[in-house]
C-alpha atoms as a printed R data frame, in Angstrom:
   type eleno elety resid chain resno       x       y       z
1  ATOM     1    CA   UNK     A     1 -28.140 -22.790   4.313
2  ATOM     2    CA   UNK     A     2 -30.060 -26.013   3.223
3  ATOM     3    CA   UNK     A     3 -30.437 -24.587  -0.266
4  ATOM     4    CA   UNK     A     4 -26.394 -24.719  -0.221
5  ATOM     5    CA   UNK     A     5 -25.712 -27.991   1.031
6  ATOM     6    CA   UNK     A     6 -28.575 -29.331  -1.261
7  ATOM     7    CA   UNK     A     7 -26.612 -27.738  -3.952
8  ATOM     8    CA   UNK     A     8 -23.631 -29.105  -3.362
9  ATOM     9    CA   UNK     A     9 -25.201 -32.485  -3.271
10 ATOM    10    CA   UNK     A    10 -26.885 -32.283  -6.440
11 ATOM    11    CA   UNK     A    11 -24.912 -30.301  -9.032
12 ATOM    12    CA   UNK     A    12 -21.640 -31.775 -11.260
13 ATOM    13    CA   UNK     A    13 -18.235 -30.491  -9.457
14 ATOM    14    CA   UNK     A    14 -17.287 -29.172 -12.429
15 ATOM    15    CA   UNK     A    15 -19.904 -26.191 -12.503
16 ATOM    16    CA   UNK     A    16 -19.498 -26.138  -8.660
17 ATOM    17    CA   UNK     A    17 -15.864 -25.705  -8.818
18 ATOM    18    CA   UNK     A    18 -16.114 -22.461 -11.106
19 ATOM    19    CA   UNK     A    19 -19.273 -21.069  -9.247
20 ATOM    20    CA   UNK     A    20 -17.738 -21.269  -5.533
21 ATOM    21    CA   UNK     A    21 -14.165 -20.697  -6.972
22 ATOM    22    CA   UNK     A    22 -15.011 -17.338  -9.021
23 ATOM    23    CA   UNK     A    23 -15.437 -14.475  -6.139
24 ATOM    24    CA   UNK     A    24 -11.898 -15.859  -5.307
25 ATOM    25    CA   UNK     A    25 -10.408 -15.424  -8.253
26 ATOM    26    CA   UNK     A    26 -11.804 -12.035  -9.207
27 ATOM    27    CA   UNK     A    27 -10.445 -11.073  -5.661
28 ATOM    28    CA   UNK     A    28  -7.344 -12.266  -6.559
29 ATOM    29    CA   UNK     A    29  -7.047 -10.854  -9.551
30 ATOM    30    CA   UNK     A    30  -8.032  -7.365  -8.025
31 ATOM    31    CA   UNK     A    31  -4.982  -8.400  -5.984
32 ATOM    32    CA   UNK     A    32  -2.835  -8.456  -9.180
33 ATOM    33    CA   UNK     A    33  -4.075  -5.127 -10.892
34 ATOM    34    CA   UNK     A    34  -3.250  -3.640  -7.471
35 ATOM    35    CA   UNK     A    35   0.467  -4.827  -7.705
36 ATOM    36    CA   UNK     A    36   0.677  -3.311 -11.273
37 ATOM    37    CA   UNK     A    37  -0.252  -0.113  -9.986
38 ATOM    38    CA   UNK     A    38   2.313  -0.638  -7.260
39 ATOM    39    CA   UNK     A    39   4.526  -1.794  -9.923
40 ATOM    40    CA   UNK     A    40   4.230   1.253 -12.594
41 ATOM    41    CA   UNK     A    41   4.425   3.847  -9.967
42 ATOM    42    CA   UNK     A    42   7.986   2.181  -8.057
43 ATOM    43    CA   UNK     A    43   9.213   1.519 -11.700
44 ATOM    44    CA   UNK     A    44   9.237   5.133 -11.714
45 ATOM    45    CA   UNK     A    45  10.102   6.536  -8.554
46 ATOM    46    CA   UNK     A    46  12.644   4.264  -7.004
47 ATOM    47    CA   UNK     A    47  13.967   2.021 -10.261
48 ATOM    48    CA   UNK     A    48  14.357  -1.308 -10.930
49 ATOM    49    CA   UNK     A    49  16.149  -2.811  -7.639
50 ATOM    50    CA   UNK     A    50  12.210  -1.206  -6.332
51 ATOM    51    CA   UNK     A    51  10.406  -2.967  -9.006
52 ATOM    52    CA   UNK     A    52  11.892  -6.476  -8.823
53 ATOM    53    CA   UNK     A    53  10.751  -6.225  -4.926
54 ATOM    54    CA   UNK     A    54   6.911  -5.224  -6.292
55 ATOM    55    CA   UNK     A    55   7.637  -8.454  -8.067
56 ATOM    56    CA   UNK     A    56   9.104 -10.824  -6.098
57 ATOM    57    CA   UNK     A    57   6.426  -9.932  -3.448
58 ATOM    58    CA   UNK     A    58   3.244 -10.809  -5.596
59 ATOM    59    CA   UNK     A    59   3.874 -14.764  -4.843
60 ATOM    60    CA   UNK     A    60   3.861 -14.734  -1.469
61 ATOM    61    CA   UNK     A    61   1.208 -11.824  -1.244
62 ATOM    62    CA   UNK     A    62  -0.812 -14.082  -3.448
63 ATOM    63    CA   UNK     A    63   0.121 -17.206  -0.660
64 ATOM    64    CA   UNK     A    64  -0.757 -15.497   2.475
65 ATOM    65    CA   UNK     A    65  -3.742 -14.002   0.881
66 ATOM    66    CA   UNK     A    66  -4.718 -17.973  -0.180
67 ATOM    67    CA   UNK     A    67  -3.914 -19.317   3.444
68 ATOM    68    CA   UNK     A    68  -5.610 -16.436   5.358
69 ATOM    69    CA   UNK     A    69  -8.716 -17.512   3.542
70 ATOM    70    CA   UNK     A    70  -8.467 -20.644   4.279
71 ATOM    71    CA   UNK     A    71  -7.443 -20.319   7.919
72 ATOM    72    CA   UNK     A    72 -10.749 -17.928   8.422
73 ATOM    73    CA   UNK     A    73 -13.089 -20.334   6.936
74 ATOM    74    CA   UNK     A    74 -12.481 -23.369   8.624
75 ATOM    75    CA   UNK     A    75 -12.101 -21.582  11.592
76 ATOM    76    CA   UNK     A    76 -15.244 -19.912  11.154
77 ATOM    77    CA   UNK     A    77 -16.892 -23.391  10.900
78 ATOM    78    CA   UNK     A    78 -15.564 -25.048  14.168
79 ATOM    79    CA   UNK     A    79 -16.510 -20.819  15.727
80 ATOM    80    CA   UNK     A    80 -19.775 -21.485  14.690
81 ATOM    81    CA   UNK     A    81 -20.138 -25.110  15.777
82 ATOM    82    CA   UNK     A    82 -19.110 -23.989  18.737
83 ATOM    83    CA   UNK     A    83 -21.580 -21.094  19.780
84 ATOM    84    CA   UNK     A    84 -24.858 -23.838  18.908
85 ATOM    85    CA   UNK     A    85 -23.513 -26.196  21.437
86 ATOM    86    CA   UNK     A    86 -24.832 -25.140  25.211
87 ATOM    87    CA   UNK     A    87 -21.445 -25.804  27.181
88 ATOM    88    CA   UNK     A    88 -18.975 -22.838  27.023
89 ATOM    89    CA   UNK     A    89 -16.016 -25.958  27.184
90 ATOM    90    CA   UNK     A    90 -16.984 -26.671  23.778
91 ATOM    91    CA   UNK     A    91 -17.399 -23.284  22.672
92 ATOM    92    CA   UNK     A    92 -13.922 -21.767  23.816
93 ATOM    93    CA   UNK     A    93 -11.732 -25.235  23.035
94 ATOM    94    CA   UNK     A    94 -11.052 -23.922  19.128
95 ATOM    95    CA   UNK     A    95  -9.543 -20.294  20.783
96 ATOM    96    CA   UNK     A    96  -7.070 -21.972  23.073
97 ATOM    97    CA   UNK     A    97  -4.504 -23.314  21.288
């Protein structure tokens, strides 16, 4: 973990930015073939009213994909925090809300 924060410390954003952000978007882009697939085979079978649902979908498939992520990693963080510290207050106080 050192070698990461070191990292992070020492390189330009720019090459950190498209190094940490690239599993991300390939993911998301997976996420996108995935929806043309969807989107050729309801084009066929149910019709257009199907197809512009396929379609209006992506957006917020592609936004609750963006905040899950999000939600999981900062709450892993404050999880992890949590289980090093030796009082089980500080360890269940991010799962009670």
């Amino acid at each position: 973990m050192k070698q990461q924060s070191e990292r992070l410390g020492t390189e330009k954003i720019g090459s950190l930015l498209i190094s940490l952000s690239a599993p991300a978007m390939i993911g998301m882009f997976v996420t996108a073939l995935y929806n043309v697939a969807d989107a050729i085979f309801i084009g066929r079978g149910v019709g257009t009213l199907g197809l512009a649902g396929v379609s209006i979908a992506l957006p917020f498939q592609m936004l609750l994909i963006a905040l899950a992520g999000m939600v999981g990693m900062g709450e892993d963080r404050s999880f992890r925090e949590g289980l090093e510290s030796e009082t089980w207050k500080k360890r269940t106080k991010y799962w009670e809300t």
